[in-house]
C-alpha positions in Angstrom: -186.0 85.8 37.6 -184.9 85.9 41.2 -185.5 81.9 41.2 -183.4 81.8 38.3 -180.4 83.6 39.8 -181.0 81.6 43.4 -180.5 77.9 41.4 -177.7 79.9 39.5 -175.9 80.8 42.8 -176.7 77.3 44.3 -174.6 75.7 40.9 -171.8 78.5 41.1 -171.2 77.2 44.7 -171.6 73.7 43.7 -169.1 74.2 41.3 -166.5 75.6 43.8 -167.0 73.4 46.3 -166.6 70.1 44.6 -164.0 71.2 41.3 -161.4 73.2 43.2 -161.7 72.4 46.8 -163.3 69.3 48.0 -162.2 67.0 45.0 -158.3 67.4 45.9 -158.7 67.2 49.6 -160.8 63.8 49.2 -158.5 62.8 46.8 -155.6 63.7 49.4 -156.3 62.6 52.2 -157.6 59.4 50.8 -153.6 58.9 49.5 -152.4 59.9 52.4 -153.7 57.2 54.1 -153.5 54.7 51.6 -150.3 55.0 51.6 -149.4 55.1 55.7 -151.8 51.6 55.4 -149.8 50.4 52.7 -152.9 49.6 50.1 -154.9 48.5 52.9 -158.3 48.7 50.9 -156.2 46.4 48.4 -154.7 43.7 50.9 -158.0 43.1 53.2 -160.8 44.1 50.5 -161.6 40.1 50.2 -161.0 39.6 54.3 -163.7 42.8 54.5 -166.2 41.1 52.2 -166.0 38.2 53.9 -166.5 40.1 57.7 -169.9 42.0 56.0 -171.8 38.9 56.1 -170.1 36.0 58.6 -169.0 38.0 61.7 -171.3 38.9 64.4 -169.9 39.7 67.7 -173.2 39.6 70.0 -171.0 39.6 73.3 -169.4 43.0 72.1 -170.2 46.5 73.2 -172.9 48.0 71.1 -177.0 48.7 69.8 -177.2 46.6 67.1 -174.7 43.9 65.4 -172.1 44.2 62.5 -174.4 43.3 59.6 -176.9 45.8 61.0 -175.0 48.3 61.0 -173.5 47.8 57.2 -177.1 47.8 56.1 -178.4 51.0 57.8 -174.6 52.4 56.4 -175.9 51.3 53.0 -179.5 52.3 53.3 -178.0 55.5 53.4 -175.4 54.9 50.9 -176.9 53.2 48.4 -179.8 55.1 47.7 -181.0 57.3 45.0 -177.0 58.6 44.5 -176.8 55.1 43.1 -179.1 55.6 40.0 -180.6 59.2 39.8 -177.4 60.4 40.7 -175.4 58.4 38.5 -178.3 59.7 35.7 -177.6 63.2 36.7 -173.9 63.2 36.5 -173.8 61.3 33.1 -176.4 64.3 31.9 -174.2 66.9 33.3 -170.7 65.7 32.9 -170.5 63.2 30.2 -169.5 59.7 31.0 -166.5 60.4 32.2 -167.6 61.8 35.4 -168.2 57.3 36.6 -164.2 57.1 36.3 -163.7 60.2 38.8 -166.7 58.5 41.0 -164.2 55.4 40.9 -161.3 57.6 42.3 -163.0 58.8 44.0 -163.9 55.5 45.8 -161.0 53.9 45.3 -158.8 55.9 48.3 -162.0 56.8 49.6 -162.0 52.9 51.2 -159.0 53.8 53.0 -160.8 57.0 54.5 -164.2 54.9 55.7 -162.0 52.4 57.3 -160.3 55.5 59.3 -163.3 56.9 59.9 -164.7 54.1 61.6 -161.5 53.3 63.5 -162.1 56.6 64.9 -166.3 56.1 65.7 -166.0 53.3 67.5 -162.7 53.9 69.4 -164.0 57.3 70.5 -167.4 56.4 71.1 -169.5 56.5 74.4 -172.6 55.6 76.5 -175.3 58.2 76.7 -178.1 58.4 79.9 -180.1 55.9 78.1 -177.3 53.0 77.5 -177.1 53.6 73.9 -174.1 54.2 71.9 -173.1 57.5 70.9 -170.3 58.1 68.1 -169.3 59.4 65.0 -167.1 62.8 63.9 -168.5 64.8 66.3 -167.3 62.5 69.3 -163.7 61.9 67.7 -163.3 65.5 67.3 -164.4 67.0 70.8 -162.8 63.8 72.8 -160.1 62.9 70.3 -159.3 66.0 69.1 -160.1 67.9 71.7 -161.9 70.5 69.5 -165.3 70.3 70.7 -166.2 73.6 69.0 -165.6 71.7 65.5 -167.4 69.0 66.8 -171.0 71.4 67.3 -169.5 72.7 63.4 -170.0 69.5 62.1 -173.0 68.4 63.9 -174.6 71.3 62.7 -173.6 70.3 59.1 -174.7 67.2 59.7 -178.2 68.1 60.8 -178.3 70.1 57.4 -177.1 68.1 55.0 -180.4 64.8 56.7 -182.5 67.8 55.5 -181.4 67.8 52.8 -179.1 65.0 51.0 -180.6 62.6 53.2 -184.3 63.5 52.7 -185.4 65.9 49.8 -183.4 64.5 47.7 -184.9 60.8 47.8 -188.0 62.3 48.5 -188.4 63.8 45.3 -187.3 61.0 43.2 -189.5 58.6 45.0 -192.2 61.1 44.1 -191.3 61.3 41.0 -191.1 57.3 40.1 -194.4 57.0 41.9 -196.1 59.5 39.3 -194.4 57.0 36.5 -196.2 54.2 38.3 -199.8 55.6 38.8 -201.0 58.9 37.9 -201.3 61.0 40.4 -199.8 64.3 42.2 -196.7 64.6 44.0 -198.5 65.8 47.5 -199.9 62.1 47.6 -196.4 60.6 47.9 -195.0 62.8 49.7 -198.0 62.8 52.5 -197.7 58.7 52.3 -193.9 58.9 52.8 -193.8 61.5 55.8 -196.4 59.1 57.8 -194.3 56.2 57.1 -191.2 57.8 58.2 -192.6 58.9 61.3 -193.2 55.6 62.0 -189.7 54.1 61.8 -188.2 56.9 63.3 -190.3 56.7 66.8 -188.9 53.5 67.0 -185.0 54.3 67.2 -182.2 52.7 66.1 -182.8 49.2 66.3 -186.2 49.5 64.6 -184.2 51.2 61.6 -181.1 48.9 61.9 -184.4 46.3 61.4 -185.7 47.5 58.2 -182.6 48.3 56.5 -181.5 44.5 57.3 -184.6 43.7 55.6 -185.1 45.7 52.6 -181.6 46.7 51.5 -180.4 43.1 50.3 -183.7 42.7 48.6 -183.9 46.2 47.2 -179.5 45.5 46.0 -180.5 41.9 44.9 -183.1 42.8 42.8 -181.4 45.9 41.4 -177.8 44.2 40.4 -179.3 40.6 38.7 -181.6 43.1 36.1 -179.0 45.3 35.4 -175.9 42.6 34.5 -179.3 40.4 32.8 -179.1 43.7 30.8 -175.8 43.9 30.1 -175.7 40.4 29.6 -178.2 40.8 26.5 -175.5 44.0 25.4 -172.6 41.9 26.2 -170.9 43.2 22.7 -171.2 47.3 24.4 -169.7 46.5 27.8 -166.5 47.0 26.3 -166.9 49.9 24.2 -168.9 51.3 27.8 -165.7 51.4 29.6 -163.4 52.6 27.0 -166.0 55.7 26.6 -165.9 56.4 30.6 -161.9 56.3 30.3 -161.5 58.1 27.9 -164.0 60.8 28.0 -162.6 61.2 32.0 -159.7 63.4 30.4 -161.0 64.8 27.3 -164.4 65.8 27.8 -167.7 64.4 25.6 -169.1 65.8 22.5 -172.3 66.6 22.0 -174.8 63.7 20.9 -178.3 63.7 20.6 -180.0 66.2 23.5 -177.1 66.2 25.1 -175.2 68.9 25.3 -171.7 67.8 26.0 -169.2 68.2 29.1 -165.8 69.1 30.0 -163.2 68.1 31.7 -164.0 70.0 34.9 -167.4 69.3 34.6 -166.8 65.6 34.6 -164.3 66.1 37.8 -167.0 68.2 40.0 -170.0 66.1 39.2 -168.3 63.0 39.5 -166.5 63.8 43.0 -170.0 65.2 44.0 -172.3 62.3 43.6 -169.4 59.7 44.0 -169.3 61.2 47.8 -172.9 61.5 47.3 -172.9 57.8 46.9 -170.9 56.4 49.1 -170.2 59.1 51.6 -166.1 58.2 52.3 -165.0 61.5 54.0 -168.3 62.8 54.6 -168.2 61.6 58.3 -171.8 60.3 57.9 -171.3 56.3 58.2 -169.2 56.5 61.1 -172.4 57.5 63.1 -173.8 54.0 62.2 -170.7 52.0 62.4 -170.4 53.4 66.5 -173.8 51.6 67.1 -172.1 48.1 66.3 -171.4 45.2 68.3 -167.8 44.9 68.0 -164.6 43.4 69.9 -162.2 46.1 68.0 -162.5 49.2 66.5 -160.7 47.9 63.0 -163.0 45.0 62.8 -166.2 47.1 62.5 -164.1 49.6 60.2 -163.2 46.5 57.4 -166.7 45.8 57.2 -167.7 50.2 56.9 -164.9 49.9 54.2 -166.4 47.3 52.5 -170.0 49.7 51.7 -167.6 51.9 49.2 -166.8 49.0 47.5 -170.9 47.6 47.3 -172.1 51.2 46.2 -169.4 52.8 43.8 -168.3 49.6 42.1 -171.0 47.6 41.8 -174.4 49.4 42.2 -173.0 52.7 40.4 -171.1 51.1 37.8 -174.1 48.7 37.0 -176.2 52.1 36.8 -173.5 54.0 34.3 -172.7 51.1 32.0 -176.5 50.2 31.8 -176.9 53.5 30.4 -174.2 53.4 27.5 -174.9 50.1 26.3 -178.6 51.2 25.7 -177.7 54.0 24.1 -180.3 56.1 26.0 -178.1 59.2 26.8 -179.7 62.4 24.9 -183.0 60.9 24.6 -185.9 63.3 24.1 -188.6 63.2 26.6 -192.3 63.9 25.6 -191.3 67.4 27.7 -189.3 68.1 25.2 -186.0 68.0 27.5 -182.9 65.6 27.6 -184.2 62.9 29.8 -182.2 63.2 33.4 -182.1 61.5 36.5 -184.6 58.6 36.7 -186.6 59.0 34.2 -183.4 58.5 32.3 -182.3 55.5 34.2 -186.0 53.6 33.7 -185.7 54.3 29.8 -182.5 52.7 29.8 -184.2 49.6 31.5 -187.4 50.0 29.2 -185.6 49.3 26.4 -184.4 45.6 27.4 -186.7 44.5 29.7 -190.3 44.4 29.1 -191.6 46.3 32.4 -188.5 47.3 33.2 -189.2 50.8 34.3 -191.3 49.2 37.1 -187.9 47.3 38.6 -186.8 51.0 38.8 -189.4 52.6 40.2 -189.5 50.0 42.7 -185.6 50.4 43.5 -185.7 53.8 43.6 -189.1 53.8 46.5 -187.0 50.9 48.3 -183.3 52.7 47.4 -184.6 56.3 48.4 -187.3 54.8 51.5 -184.4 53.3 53.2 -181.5 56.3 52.4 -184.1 58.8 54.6 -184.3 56.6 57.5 -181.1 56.1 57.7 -180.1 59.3 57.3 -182.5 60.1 60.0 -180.2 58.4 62.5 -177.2 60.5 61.8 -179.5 63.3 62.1 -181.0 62.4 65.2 -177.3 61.9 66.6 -175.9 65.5 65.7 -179.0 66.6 67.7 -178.0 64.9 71.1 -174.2 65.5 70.3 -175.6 69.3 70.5 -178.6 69.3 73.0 -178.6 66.2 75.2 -182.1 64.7 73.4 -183.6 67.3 74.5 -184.8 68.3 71.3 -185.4 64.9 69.4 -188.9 64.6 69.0 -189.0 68.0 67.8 -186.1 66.8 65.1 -188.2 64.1 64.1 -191.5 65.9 63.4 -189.0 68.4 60.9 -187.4 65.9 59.4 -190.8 64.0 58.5 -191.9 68.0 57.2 -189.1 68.0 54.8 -189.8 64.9 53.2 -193.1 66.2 52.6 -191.3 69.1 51.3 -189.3 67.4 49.1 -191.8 65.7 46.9 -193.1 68.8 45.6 -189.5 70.2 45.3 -188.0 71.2 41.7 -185.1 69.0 41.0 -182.7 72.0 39.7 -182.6 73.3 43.9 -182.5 69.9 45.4 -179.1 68.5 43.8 -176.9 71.7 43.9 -178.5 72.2 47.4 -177.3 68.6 48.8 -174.1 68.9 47.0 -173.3 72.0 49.2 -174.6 70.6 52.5 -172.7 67.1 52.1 -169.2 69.0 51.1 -169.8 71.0 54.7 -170.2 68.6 56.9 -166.9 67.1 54.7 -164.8 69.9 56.3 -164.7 69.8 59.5 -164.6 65.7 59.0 -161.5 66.0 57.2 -159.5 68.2 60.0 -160.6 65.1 62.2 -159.3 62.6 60.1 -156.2 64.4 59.5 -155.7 65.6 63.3 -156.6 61.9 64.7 -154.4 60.1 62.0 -151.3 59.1 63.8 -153.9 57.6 66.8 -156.0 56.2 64.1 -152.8 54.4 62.7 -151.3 53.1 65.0 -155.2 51.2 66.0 -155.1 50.1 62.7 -151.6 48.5 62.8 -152.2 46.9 66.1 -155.3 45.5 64.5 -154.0 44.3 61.4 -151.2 42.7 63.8 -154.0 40.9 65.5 -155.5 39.5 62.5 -151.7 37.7 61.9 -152.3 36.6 65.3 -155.9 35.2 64.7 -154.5 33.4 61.9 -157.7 34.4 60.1 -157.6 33.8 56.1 -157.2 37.3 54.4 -158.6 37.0 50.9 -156.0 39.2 48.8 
């Protein structure tokens, strides 16, 4: 009973967090600077695209290059938010939860590309040449509010142990007890050694990885979920009209499922869209300050450009996969609505022979690569707050907790990362809003610069 009323709490908390609070100051803020850029995410989406995979500045101040950086930002980004939590917000909220992720993401460019302004222009040099940066940095040195600065770090360091690690820890237990039969503690052992081995490393051995496996891991993902939708071609349509609509007047009951309101759709779309691709959370920043670049606006373009990648391309894929496989209240042989991946790989099954083992793999590769990088951003918060003192110690917990994970129940681990990503959102925000005249004003000198390079801006 008292397990009951702890997960009850944890969703009553969720619920506040992300319906009545969090939604309308992402939402905000992300208008607020859409507008003072004039539709910037609109004007230089192409341009941004474009910077993700051509520029490199080598010469530049900084760990690891641009493309490195975009791919540790999307290990962490595109990760298990990008199917399981796609799944779980369908479950929950009905369909039309993917059109409030889409809002969601859609001023949320504008915030990343602040954000990152902001990482890089306030970043520094710590006792061991590397680069230091992030929300923390921008709001003790830009802000001057280094209190909020240890707030957010602290936020941040809960939310790796959590968001960042049990989460994708337990699906990739999960989708490895699809694939062979065994226990969860396997896994879970297996993934703690591996992470331990990447983390000891640093920076530049995760910027590595994530360069490696996140293309292949995208790649693979995308091309069998539009083959799908190619073979479904007639339900793509009939896909989006449900998302739309069901956005503003809530879903019916069908099948297991139980139906969703309005507000239901609103929370758990806000929560795993920011889940997804973390605009506002102050979490990619960290990465994007380790970048080799000339300017501060040219690393923030190619930041911006990860919304785009994980909300409207990898998430959509996810949702519309889903509804044109009609796979949405389907019994399990628990007897339970299927949820999360299990969900997801039924909607694959159904097309593609095999096709549960395309997401099993996506989700080890998707989830594998979302806890190392988050392990970076953890790793930061803890020098921000103790010098390195205490990093090897960090490391040793963080690999615990992905241990810990595996063997997890899903109904704590979602409501539990949904409340530590939407703290460390706080204190972010007060940055962003604080900083934005500086922010601005290095934005419009950059875009002034780009009229100077005469560089081709894709529109």
């Amino acid at each position: 009973m008292t397990y009951k009323i702890f997960v009850w709490y944890l969703n009553q908390l969720d619920k506040w967090m992300w319906s009545y609070v969090l939604f309308f100051l992402l939402i905000g803020v992300g208008i607020f600077f859409t507008i003072r850029l004039k539709g910037m995410q609109f004007r230089y989406l192409g341009y941004s695209l474009k910077l993700a995979f051509t520029r490199s500045d080598q010469d530049a101040e900084g760990d690891i290059s641009q493309f490195q950086a975009l791919m540790t930002a999307l290990a962490a980004t595109i990760g298990i938010g990008s199917i399981a939590g796609v799944a779980t917000a369908i479950v929950a909220g009905g369909f039309g939860s993917v059109f409030w992720m889409w809002m969601i993401a859609l001023v949320g460019m504008a915030t990343k590309f602040i954000e990152a302004i902001l990482a890089v222009k306030y970043r520094e040099i710590d006792a061991n040449g590397r680069m230091c940066g992030g929300p923390m940095y921008y709001l003790a040195n830009g802000l001057q509010l280094k209190w909020l600065g240890v707030i957010f770090s602290i936020c941040c360091l809960l939310a790796t142990l959590c968001g960042g690690n049990l989460i994708q820890a337990h699906s990739i237990a999960i989708a490895c007890t699809e694939l062979i039969s065994c226990s969860v503690i396997w896994p879970g052992m297996i993934m703690a050694v591996l992470t331990a081995f990447v983390l000891f490393g640093g920076i530049k051995n995760i910027a590595k990885i994530s360069s490696l496996l996140v293309p292949i891991m995208a790649l693979l993902y995308i091309v069998s979920g539009l083959f799908i939708l190619c073979v479904r071609y007639d339900r793509i349509w009939e896909g989006f009209l449900t998302i739309i609509q069901t956005a503003f007047t809530g879903q019916a009951a069908v099948g297991g499922f139980l139906g969703a309101s309005v507000m239901m759709a609103i929370q758990l779309g806000a929560a795993r869209g920011i889940s997804s691709n973390e605009a506002g959370m102050g979490s990619a920043p960290i990465a994007a300050a380790a970048a080799k670049t000339d300017v501060p606006g040219r690393q923030a373009l190619i930041s911006m450009s990860g919304v785009f990648f994980s909300s409207f391309i990898v998430c959509t894929i996810t949702a519309l996969v889903i509804s044109v496989t009609d796979v949405l209240g389907t019994i399990g042989s628990n007897g339970k609505a299927l949820n999360g991946v299990a969900l997801v790989t039924q909607a694959f099954r159904s097309i593609i022979p095999g096709g549960e083992f395309i997401v099993i793999l996506g989700v080890i590769l998707f989830g594998y690569t979302t806890i190392i990088g988050w392990s970076y951003y953890g790793e930061k918060s803890m020098e921000f707050l103790f010098k390195g003192s205490l990093q090897k110690s960090y490391r040793i917990l963080f690999c615990f907790c992905v241990f810990l994970g595996s063997i997890m129940s899903i109904e704590i681990v979602w409501p539990l990362a949904d409340i530590m990503n939407g703290l460390m959102t706080f204190p972010n925000l007060i940055g962003l809003i604080g900083l934005s005249s500086i922010a601005c004003k290095e934005a419009q000198h950059f875009f002034q610069l780009l009229k100077q390079e005469k560089k081709p801006v894709l529109h």
